[in-house]
C-alpha positions as CSV (number, residue, x, y, z in Angstrom):
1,X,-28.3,-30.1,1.9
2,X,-27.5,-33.6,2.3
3,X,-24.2,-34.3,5.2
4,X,-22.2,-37.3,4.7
5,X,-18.8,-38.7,5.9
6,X,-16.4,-39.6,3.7
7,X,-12.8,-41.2,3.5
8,X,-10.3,-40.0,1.3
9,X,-6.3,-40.3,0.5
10,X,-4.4,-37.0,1.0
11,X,-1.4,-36.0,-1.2
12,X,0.4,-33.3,0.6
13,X,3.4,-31.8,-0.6
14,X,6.3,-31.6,2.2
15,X,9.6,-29.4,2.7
16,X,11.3,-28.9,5.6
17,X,12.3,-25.4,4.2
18,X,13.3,-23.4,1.1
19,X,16.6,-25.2,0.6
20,X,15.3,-29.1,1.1
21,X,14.3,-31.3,-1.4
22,X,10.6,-31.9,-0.6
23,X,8.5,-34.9,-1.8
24,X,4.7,-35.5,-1.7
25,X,3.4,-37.6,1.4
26,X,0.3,-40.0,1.2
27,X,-2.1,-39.4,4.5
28,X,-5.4,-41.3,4.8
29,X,-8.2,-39.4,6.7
30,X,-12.0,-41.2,7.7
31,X,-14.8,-40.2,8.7
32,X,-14.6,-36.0,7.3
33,X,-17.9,-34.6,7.1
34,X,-18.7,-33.1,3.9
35,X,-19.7,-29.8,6.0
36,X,-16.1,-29.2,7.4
37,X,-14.0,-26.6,5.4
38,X,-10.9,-27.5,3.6
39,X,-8.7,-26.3,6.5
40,X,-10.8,-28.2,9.1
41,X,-10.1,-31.2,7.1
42,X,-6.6,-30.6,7.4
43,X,-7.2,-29.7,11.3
44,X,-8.3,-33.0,11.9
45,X,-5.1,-34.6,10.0
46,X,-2.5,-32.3,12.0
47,X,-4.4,-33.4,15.5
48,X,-3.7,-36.9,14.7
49,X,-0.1,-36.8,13.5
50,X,0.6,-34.6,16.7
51,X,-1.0,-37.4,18.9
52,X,0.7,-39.8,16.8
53,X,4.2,-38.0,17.9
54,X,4.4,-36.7,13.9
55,X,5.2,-33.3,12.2
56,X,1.9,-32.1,11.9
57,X,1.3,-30.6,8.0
58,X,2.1,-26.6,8.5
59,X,-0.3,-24.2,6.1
60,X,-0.5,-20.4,6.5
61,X,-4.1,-19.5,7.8
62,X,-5.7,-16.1,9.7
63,X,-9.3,-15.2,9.2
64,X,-10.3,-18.4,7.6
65,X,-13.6,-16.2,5.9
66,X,-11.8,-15.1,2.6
67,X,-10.1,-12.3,3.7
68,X,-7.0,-12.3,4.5
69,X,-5.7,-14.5,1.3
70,X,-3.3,-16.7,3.3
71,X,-5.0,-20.4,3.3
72,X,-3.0,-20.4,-0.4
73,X,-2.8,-23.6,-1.5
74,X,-2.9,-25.6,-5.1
75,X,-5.9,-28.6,-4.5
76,X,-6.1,-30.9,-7.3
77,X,-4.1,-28.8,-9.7
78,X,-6.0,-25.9,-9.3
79,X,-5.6,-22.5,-7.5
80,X,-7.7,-22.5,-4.1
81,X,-9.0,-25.5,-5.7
82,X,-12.3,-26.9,-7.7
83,X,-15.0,-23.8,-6.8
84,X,-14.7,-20.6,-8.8
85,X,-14.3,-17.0,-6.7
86,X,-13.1,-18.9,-3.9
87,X,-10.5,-19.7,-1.0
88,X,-9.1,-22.6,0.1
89,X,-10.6,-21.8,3.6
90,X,-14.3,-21.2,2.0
91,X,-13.7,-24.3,-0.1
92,X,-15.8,-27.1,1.6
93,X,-15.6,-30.8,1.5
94,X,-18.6,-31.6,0.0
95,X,-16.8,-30.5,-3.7
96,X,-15.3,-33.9,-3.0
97,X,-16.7,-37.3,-2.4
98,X,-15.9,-40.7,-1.2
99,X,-12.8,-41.7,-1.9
100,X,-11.3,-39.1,-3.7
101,X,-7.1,-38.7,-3.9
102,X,-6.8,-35.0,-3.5
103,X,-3.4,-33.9,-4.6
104,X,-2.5,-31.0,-1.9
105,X,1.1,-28.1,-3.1
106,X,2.2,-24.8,-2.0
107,X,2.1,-22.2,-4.7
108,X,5.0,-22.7,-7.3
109,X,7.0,-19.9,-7.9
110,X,10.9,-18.2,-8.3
111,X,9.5,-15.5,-5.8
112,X,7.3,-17.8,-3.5
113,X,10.1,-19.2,-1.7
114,X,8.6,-22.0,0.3
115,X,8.8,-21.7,4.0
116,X,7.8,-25.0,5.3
117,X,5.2,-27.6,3.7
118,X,2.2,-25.4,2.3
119,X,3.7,-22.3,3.3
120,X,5.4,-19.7,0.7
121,X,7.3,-16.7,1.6
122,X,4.8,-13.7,-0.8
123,X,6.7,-11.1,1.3
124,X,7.4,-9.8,-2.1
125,X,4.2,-8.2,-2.5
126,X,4.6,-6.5,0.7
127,X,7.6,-5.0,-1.2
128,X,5.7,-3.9,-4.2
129,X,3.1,-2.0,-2.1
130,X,5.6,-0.1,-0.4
131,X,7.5,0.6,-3.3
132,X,4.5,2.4,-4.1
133,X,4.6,4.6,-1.0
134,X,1.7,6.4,0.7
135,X,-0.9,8.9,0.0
136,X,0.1,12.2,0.8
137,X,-2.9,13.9,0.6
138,X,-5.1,14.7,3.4
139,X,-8.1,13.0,2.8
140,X,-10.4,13.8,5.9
141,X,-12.8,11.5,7.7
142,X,-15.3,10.0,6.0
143,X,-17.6,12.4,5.6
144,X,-15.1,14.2,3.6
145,X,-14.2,11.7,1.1
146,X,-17.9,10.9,0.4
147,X,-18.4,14.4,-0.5
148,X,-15.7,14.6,-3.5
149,X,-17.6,14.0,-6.8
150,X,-15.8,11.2,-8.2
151,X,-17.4,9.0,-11.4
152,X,-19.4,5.8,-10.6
153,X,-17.9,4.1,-12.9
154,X,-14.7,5.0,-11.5
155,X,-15.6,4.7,-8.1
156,X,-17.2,0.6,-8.7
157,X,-14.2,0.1,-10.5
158,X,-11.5,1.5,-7.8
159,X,-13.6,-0.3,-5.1
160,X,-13.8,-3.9,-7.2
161,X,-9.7,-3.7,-7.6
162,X,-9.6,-2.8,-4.1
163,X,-11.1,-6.3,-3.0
164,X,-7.6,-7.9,-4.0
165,X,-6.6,-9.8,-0.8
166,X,-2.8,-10.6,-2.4
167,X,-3.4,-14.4,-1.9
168,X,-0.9,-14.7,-5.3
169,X,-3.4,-16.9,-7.1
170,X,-2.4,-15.0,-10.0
171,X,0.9,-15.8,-10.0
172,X,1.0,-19.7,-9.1
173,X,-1.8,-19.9,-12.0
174,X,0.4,-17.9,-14.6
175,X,2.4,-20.4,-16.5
176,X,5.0,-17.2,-16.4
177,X,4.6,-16.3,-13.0
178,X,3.6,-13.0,-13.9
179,X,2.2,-10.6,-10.7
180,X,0.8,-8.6,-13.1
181,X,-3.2,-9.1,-11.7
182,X,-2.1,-8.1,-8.6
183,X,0.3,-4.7,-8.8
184,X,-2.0,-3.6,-11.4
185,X,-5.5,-3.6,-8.9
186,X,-2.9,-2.3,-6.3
187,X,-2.2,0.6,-9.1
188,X,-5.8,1.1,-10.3
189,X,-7.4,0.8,-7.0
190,X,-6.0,4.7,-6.5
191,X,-5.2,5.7,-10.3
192,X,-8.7,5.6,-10.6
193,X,-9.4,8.0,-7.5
194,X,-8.5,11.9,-6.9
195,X,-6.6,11.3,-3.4
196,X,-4.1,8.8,-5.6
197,X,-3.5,12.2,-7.9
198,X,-0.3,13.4,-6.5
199,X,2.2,10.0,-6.6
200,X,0.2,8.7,-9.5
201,X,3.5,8.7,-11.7
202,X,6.5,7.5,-9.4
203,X,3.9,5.3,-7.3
204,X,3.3,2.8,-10.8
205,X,7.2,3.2,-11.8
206,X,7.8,2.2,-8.4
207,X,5.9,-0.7,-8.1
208,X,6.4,-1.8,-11.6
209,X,10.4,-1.8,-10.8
210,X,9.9,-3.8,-8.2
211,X,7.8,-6.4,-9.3
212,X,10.6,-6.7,-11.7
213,X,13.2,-6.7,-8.8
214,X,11.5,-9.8,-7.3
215,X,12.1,-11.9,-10.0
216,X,8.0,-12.5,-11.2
217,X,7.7,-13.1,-15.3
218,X,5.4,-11.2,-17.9
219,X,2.3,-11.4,-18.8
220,X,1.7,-12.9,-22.1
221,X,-2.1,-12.5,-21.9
222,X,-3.4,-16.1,-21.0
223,X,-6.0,-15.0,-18.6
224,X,-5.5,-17.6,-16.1
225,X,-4.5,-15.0,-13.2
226,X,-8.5,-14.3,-13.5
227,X,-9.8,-17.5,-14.2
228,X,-8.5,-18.7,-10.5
229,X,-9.0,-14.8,-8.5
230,X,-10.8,-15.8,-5.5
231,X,-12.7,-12.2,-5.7
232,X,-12.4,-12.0,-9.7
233,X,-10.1,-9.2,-10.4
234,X,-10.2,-8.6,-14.2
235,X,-7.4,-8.3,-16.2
236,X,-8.8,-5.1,-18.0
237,X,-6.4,-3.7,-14.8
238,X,-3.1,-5.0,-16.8
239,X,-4.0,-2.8,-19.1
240,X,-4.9,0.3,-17.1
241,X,-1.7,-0.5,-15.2
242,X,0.3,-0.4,-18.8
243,X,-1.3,2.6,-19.8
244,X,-0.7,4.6,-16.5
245,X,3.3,3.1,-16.7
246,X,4.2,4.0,-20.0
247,X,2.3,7.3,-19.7
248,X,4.4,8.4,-16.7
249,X,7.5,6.8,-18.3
250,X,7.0,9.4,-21.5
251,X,6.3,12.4,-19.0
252,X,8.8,11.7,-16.1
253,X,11.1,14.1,-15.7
């Protein structure tokens, strides 16, 4: 694979917090080698405006490998930008050539509060999983889980909607802000497994009501919460997560 340098204009979005008035700032950066990541880039940029004396740009960032789902950024208009089943922080700069503008924003939603710059408050989510409680069951090592007879079907499907990493792709996509992709992997990820058995009712009226709680639309079935999932989530789980909520809403007691 061909390396190259290139120069390009940044657009970044800034805010000092949730309550300011932020505004888009123009940065020029030389010299980026098409083999640095998207974060890299923006390492170089935040090591010159601190030498320069500047507030450097602040973005969330932990494993930087596609797992942790915090680099979440909108580049270009897009969700975790131009590549498809991918994070900002596998995103390299060779998707982008010599003097490209590339228009940087935090995600944009009522219940992504933005922090500071590129960085969103999606504590939410850590509401909605705990609304949802804990498996009660005892479910052994792993030797013992492997040796409960559960479909494959079932299993490939609880272990693909397990792969969520609750960037919230899904909801700065969703012209609604719907977190619908994301509580309803959380939901099927143990609806579709024995251990998830005993809370299976109260754990998808939980999260459900909370989702609600935090203020995230509906969905309205427009798909782009997949189109933009980093690890392709499908939205055959909104419907598994409807099912399993209006089922438990008919039985509850």
């Amino acid at each position: 694979m061909e390396h190259y340098n290139m120069n390009l204009k940044l657009k970044v979005w800034r805010q000092k917090n949730a309550e300011a008035k932020g505004k888009f700032e123009t940065f020029e950066v030389e010299n980026i080698s098409s083999e640095m990541s998207f974060l890299e880039m923006f390492d170089v940029l935040n090591e010159r405006l601190v030498n320069e004396g500047k507030d450097p740009v602040a973005f969330d960032h932990d494993c930087r490998e596609g797992i942790c789902g915090s680099c979440s950024m909108y580049v270009n208009g897009k969700a975790h930008g131009p590549w498809e089943k991918n994070t900002v922080c596998q995103l390299h700069m060779r998707a982008f050539k010599d003097g490209d503008t590339i228009v940087v924003e935090p995600w944009r939603s009522v219940a992504f509060p933005v922090i500071k710059d590129l960085v969103v408050d999606r504590t939410a989510f850590d509401r909605i999983i705990q609304a949802g409680g804990y498996v009660s069951v005892n479910t052994g090592n792993a030797v013992d889980a492997n040796a409960l007879p559960i479909e494959k079907q079932k299993a490939d499907e609880s272990f693909f909607a397990a792969s969520c990493i609750g960037c919230g792709a899904c909801v700065a996509a969703c012209p609604n802000g719907a977190a619908m992709l994301f509580v309803s992997a959380k939901v099927s990820q143990l609806a579709l497994l024995p251990q998830g058995e005993p809370e299976r009712k109260t754990r998808v009226l939980n999260m459900v009501t909370q989702m609600d709680k935090e203020g995230f639309g509906n969905c309205t079935n427009i798909y782009e919460c997949e189109a933009v999932c980093p690890k392709g989530i499908s939205v055959s789980n909104i419907a598994r997560m409807n099912r399993e909520y209006f089922g438990a809403g008919t039985t509850a007691e």
